[in-house]
C-alpha positions as CSV (number, residue, x, y, z in Angstrom):
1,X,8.3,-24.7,34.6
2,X,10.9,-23.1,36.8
3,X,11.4,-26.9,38.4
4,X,12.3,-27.4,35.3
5,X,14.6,-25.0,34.7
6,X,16.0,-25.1,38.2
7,X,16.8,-29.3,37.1
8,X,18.2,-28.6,34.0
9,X,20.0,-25.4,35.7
10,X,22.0,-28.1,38.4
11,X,22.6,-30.4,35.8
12,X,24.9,-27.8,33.7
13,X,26.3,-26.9,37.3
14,X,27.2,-30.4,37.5
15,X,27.8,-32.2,34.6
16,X,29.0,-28.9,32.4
17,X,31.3,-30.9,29.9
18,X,28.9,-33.4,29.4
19,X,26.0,-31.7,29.0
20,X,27.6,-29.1,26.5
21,X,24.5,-29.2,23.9
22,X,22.5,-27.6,26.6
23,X,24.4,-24.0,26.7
24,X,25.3,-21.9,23.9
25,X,27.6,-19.2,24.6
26,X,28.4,-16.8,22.2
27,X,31.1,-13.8,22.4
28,X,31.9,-10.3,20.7
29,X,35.0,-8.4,21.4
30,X,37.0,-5.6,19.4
31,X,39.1,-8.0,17.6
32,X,36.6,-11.0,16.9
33,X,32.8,-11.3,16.7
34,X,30.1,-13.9,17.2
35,X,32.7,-16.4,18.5
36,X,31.4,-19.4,19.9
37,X,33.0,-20.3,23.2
38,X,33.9,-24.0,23.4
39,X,34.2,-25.6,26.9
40,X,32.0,-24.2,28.9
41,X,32.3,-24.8,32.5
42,X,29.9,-22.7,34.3
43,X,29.9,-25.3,37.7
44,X,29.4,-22.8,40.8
45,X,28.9,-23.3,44.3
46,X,26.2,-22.1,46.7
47,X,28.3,-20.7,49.0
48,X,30.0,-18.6,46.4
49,X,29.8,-14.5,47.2
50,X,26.7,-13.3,44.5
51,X,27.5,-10.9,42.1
52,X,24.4,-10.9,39.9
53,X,20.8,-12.2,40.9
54,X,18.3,-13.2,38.6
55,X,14.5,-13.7,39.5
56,X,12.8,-16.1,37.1
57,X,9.9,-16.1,39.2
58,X,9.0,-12.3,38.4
59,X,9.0,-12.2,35.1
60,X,8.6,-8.9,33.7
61,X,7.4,-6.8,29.9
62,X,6.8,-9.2,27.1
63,X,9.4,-8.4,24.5
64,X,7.5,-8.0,20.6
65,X,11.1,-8.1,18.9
66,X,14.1,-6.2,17.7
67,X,14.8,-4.8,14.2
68,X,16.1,-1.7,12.0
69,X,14.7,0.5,10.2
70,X,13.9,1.2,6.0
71,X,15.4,4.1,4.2
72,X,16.3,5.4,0.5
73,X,20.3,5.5,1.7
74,X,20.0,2.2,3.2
75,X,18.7,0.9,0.0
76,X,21.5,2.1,-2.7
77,X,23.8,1.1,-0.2
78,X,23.1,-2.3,-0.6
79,X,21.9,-2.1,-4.4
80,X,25.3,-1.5,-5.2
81,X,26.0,-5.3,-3.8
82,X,25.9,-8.5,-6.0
83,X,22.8,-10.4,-5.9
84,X,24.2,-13.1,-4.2
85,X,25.4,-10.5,-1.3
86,X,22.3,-8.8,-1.3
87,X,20.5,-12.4,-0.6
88,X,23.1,-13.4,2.3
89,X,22.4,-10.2,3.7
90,X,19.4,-10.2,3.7
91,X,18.7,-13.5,4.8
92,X,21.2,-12.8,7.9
93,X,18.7,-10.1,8.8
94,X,14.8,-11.4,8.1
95,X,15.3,-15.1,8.3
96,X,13.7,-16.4,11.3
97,X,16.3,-18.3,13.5
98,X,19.3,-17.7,11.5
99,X,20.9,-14.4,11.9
100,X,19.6,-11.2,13.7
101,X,16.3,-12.7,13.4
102,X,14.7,-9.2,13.3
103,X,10.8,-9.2,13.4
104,X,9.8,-5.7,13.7
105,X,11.0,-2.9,11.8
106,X,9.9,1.2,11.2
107,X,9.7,2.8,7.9
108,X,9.3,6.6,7.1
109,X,5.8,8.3,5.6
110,X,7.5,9.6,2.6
111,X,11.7,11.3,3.0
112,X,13.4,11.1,6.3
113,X,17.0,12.4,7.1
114,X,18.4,9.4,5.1
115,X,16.3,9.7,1.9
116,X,17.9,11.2,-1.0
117,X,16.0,14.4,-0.7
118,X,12.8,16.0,-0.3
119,X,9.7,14.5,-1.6
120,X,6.0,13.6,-0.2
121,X,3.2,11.6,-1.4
122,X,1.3,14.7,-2.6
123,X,2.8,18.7,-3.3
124,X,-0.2,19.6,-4.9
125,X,-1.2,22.5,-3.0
126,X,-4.9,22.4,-2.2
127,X,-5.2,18.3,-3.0
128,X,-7.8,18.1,0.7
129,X,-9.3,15.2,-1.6
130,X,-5.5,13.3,-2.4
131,X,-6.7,12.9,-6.1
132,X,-2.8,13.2,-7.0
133,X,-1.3,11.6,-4.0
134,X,1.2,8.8,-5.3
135,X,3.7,6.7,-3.7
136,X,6.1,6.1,-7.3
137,X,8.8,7.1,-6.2
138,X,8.9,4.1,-3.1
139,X,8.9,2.1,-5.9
140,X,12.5,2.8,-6.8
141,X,13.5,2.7,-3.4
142,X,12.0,1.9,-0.2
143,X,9.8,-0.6,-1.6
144,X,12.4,-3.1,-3.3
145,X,13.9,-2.9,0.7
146,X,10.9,-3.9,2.3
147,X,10.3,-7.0,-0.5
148,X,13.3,-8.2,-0.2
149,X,13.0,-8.4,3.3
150,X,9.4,-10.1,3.3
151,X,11.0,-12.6,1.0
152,X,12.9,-13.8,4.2
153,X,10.4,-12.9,7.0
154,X,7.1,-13.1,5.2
155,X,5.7,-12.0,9.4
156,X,7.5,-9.2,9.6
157,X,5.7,-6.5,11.2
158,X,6.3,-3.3,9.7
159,X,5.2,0.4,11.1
160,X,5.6,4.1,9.7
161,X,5.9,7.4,10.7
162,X,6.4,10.8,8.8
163,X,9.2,13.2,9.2
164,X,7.2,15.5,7.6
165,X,3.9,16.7,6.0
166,X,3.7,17.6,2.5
167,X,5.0,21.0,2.2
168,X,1.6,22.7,1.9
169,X,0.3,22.0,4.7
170,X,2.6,23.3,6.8
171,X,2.4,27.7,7.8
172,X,6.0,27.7,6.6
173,X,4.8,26.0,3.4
174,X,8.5,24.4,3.7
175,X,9.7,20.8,4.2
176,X,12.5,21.7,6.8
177,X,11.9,23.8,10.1
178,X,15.7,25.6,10.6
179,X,17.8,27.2,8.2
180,X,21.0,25.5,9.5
181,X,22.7,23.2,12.3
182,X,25.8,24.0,13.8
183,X,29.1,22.9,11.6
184,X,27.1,21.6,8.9
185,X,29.0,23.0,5.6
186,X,26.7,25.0,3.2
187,X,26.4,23.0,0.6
188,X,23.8,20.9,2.8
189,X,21.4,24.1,2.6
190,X,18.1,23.1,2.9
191,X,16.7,26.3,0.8
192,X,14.4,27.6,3.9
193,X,14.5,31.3,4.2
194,X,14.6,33.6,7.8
195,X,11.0,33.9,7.9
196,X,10.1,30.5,7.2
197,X,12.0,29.7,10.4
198,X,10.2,27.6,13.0
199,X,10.4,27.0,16.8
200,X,10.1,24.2,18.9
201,X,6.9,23.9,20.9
202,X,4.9,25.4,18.5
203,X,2.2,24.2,15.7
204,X,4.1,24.1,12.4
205,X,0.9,22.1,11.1
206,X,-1.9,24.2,9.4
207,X,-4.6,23.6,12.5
208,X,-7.3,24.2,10.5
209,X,-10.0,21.0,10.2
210,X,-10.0,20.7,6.3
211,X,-6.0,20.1,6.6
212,X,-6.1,17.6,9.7
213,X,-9.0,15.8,7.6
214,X,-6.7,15.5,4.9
215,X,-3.7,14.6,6.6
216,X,-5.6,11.8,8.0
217,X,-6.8,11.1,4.7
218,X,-3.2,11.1,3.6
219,X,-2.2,8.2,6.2
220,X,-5.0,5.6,4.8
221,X,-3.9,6.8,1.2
222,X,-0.6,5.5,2.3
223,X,-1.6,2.6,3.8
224,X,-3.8,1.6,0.9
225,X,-1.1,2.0,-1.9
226,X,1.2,-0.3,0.5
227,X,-1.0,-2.5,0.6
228,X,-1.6,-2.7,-3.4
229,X,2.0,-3.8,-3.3
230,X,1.5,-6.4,-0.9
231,X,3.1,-4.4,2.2
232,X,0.9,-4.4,5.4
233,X,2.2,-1.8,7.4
234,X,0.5,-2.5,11.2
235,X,0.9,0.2,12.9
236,X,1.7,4.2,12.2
237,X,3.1,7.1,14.4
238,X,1.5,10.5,13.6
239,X,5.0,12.6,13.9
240,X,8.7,11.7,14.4
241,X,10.3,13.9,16.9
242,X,7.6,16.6,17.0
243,X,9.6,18.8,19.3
244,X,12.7,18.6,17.0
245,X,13.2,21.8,14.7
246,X,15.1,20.4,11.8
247,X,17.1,21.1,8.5
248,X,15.7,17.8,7.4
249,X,12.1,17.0,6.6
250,X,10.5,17.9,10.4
251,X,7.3,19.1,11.7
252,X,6.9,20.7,15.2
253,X,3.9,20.3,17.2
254,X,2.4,20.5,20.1
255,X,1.2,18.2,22.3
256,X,-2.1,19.9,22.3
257,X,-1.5,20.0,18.4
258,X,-1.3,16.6,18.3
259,X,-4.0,15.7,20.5
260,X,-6.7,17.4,18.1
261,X,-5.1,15.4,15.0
262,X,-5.0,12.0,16.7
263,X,-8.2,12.0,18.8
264,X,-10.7,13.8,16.0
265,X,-9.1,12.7,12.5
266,X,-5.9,9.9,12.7
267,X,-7.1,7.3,15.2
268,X,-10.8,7.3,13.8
269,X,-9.1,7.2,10.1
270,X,-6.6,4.5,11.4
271,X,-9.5,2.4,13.2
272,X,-11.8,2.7,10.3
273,X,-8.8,0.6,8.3
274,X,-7.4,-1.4,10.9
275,X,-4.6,-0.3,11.5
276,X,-2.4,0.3,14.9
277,X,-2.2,3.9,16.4
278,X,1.0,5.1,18.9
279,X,2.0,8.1,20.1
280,X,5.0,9.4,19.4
281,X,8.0,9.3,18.5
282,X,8.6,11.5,21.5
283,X,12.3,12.6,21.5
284,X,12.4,15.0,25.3
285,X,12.1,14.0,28.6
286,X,8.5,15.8,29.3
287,X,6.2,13.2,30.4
288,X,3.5,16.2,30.6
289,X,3.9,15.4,26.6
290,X,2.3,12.5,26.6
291,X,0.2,12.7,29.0
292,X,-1.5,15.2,27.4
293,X,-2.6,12.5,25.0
294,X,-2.7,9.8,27.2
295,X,-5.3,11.8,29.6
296,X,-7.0,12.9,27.1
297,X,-10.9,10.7,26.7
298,X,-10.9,11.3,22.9
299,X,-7.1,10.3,21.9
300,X,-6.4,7.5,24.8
301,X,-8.8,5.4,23.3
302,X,-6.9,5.0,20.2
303,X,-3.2,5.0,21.0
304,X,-2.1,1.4,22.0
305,X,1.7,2.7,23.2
306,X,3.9,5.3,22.8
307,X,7.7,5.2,20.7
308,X,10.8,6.7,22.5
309,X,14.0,8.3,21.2
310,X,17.0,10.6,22.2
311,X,16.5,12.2,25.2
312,X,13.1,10.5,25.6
313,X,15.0,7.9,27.2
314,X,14.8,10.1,30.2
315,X,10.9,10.1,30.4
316,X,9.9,6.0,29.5
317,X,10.8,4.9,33.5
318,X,8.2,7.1,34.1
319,X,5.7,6.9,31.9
320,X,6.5,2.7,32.5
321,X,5.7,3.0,36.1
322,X,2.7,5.3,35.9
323,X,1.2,2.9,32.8
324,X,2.5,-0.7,33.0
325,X,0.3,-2.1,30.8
326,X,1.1,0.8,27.9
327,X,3.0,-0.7,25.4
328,X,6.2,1.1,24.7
329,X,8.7,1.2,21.8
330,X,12.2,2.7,21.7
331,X,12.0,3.8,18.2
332,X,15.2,4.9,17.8
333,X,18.7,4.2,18.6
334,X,21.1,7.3,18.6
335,X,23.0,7.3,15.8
336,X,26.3,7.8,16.1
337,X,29.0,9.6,13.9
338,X,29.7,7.0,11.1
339,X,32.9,5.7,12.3
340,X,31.1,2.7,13.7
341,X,33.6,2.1,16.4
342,X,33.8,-0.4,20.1
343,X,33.2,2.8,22.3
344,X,29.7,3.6,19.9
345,X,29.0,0.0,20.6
346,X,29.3,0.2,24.0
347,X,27.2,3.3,24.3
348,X,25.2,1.2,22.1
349,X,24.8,-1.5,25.1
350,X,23.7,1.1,27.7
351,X,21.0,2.3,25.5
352,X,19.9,-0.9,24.9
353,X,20.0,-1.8,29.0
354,X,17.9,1.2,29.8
355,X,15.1,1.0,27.6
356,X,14.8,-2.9,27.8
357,X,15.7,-1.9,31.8
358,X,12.9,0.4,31.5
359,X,9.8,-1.3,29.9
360,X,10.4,-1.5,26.4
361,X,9.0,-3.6,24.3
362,X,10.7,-3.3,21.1
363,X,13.9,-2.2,20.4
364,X,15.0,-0.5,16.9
365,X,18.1,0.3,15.9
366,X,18.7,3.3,13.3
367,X,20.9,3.0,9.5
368,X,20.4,-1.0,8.5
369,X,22.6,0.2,5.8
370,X,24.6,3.1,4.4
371,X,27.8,3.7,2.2
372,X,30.9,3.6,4.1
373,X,31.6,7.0,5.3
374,X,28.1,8.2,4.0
375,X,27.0,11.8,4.6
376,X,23.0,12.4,4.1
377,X,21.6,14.9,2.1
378,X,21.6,17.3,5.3
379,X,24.8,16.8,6.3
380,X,25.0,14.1,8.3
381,X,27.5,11.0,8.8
382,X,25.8,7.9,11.1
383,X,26.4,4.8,11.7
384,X,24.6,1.3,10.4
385,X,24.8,-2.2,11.1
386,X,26.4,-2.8,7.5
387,X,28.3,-0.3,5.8
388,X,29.1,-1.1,2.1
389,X,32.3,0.0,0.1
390,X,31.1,1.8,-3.3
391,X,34.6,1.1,-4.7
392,X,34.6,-2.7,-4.4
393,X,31.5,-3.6,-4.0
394,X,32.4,-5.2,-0.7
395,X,30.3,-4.8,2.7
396,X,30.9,-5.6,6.6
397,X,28.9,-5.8,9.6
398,X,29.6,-3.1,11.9
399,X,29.9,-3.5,15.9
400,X,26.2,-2.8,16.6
401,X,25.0,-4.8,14.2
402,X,26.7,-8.3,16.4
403,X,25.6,-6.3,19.7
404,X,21.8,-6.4,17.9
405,X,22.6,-10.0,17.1
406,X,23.7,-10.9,20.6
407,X,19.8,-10.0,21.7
408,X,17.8,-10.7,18.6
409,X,19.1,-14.0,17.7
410,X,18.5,-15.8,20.7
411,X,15.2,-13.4,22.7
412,X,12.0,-14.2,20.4
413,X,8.9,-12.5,20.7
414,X,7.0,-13.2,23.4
415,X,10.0,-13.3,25.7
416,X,9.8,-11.7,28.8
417,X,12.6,-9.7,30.4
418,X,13.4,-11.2,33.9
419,X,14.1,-9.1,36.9
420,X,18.0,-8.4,37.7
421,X,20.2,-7.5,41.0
422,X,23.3,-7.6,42.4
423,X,26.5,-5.7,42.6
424,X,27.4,-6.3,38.6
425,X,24.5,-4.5,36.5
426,X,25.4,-5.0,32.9
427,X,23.0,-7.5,32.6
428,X,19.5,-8.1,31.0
429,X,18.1,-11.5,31.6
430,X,14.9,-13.2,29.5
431,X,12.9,-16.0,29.6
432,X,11.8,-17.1,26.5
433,X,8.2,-18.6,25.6
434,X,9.9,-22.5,25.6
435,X,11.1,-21.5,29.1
436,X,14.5,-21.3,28.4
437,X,16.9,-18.4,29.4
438,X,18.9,-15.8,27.7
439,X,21.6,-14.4,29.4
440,X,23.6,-10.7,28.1
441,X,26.3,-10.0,29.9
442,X,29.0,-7.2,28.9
443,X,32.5,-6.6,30.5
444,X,33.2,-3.1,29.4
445,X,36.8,-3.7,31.8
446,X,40.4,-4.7,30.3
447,X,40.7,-7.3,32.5
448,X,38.9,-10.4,32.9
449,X,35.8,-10.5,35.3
450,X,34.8,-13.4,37.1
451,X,30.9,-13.4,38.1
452,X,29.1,-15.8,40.1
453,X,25.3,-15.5,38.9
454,X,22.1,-17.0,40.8
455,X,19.1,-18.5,39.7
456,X,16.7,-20.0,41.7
457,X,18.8,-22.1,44.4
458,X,22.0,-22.6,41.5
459,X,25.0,-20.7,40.8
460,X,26.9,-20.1,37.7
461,X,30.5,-19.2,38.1
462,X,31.3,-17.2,34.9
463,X,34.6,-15.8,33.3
464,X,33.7,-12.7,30.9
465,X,36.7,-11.9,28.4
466,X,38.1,-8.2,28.9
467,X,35.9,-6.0,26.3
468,X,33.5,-8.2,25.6
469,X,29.9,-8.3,24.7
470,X,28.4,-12.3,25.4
471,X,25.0,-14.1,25.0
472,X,24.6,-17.1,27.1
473,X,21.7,-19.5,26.2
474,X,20.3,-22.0,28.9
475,X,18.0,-24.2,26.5
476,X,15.3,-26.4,28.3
């Protein structure tokens, strides 16, 4: 295979304006996105001086995908659209091959931060048995999202996680775990009083058997009732950010906590269904976090990976390097303030860079979709890869959504990222499955930069634009 690659590599060298049809090169900068670039030359010399190295005969983590993730906001947003939007959009985002291509998205357990408000499955105090657990009010919401995008991507892998338990079961019998986050006006008051305050690195979960039992019974009630609607959700998280003490739906836990929940009650529930445990989503940069788990005889032999976010970006390289084989997601991309601007996207591109840089095997970005200058229920004004206008009905594609693009158009599952060096770093490098090669390359400068790249025995003399974000494709 790489003889072939290396042939088909000195034949673009050689015969670049006549062997056009086997490059595409596509470009995003501030003032135009997803431009094709016409007239590629990319002839180099051996001799040239190497600024970026790339080793396709060390190829490294399989890549599962890229994708967004499902939410009540994201939804109106986008229900406000005409049909025939609503069907270009989504077909841009599920359609295999034609858009963002996305193939693996996240979903919450019942409200997150971008759900209207409050609710779970089941706030019938004392339910262990889930007689009145109910999933209706998806139905409005999260669950028209998911269809329409199954009616594009009918393989589109979907996995959950809860923000928080139902209200019950929690010693603060409250939804939220702070009374208040810096700057936030009042009128986002969450309704928690001073005593029901809670504190990182401590069990906000009732750790009492009968309530782990029925947590776990809670899961496979959820995954049951998705599945009556013809959702197969593959794989579930037990807690998003369990060290996070929020104003919006949160749970803190400890890693111990967790480890008693996952290893006695989730993963044997989970297994008993079929369905995919990870740990996580793990949000600091304590690998003694997950190693808990990870170490631990019971829970390790359920939990197929583990999901980063925020500052757990400073713990996967790592947990990568002392577990190679341990499938990791970043589950997560920070996001943002809501103004959806160049600098955010190139932030955007670092983030991306380290966790793929790291061992990643999925990447997820945040808001698919949200109201132009949207604040949540809490407080809070993100970004999305599509913000909508609720006055005239009109909708664009935000920076990150092309700098998704850039990757998940062109790297398919069961890519693999390929090993990078050199002098110039802002590079990730793929091979897909047919054997041909993905190349990202941003120029964060505002200047042009000229790069001579190596492969194999072949060089490729480049010319990035001045603030630009590219994808250059090397079809076999």
């Amino acid at each position: 295979m790489i003889k072939v690659l290396l042939a088909l590599l000195c034949s673009i060298c050689l015969l670049a304006c006549k062997e056009k049809q086997s490059i595409e090169w596509v470009m995003t900068t501030p003032d135009a996105s997803w431009q094709m670039v016409e007239d590629v030359e990319v002839a180099g010399d051996n001799s040239a001086m190497i600024d970026v190295e790339i080793d396709a005969d060390h190829p490294l983590q399989v890549i599962d995908g890229f994708g967004s993730c499902f939410n009540e906001c994201g939804w109106l947003s986008l229900d406000l659209l005409s049909s025939a939007d609503k069907d270009e959009i989504f077909k841009e985002l599920f359609q295999p091959g034609y858009g963002a291509n996305f193939t693996i998205c996240r979903m919450p357990v019942a409200a997150n931060d971008f759900a209207t408000d409050w609710y779970s499955y089941n706030e019938n105090e004392g339910d262990f048995a889930m007689e009145k657990f109910s999933i209706e009010r998806d139905k409005k919401g999260l669950i028209p999202f998911i269809h329409e995008a199954l009616k594009y991507n009918k393989e589109l892998k979907l996995w959950a996680s809860p923000w928080s338990p139902p209200s019950w079961m929690k010693y603060n019998k409250h939804y939220a775990c702070n009374l208040s986050r810096d700057g936030v006006d009042d009128k986002y008051y969450n309704g928690l009083l001073p005593e029901q305050q809670g504190m990182e690195g401590t069990n906000m979960f009732i750790q009492e058997d009968s309530y782990l039992e029925a947590y776990a019974l809670y899961f496979a009630k959820f995954i049951q009732a998705y599945r009556e609607q013809n959702i197969n959700i593959s794989m579930v998280m037990p807690q998003n950010e369990f060290n996070s003490c929020q104003v919006f739906p949160s749970c803190t836990w400890t890693a111990e906590g967790l480890n008693r929940f996952v290893g006695g009650f989730l993963g044997p529930k989970m297994k008993e269904i079929g369905v995919g445990l990870m740990f996580g989503t793990v949000e600091r940069a304590n690998t003694l976090l997950v190693d808990t788990l990870l170490k631990d005889p019971k829970s390790s032999q359920y939990i197929q990976g583990v999901g980063f976010q925020w500052a757990g970006k400073h713990a996967i390289g790592k947990i990568h390097q002392e577990n190679p084989s341990l499938t990791i997601y970043q589950t997560e991309q920070e996001c943002g303030d809501g103004r959806n601007d160049w600098k955010t996207c190139l932030y955007s591109w670092s983030l991306m860079k380290h966790y793929l840089s790291n061992g990643a095997n999925v990447y997820t970005y945040w808001n698919t979709s949200l109201e132009k200058d949207y604040i949540s229920r809490w407080g809070w004004k993100q970004n999305s890869l599509i913000s909508v206008d609720p006055e005239t009905k009109t909708y664009k594609y935000n920076y990150e959504y092309y700098l998704m693009k850039h990757a998940s158009h062109y790297v398919l599952p069961g890519a693999h990222l390929l090993p990078v060096s050199g002098s110039y770093d802002d590079v990730l490098a793929f091979r897909n499955s047919d054997g041909g090669l993905v190349l990202i390359l941003c120029n964060k400068e505002e200047t042009v930069k000229n790069l001579n790249l190596k492969i194999g025995d072949k060089v490729l003399s480049l010319s990035l634009q001045a603030n630009s974000i590219n994808t250059i494709q090397i079809k076999k």
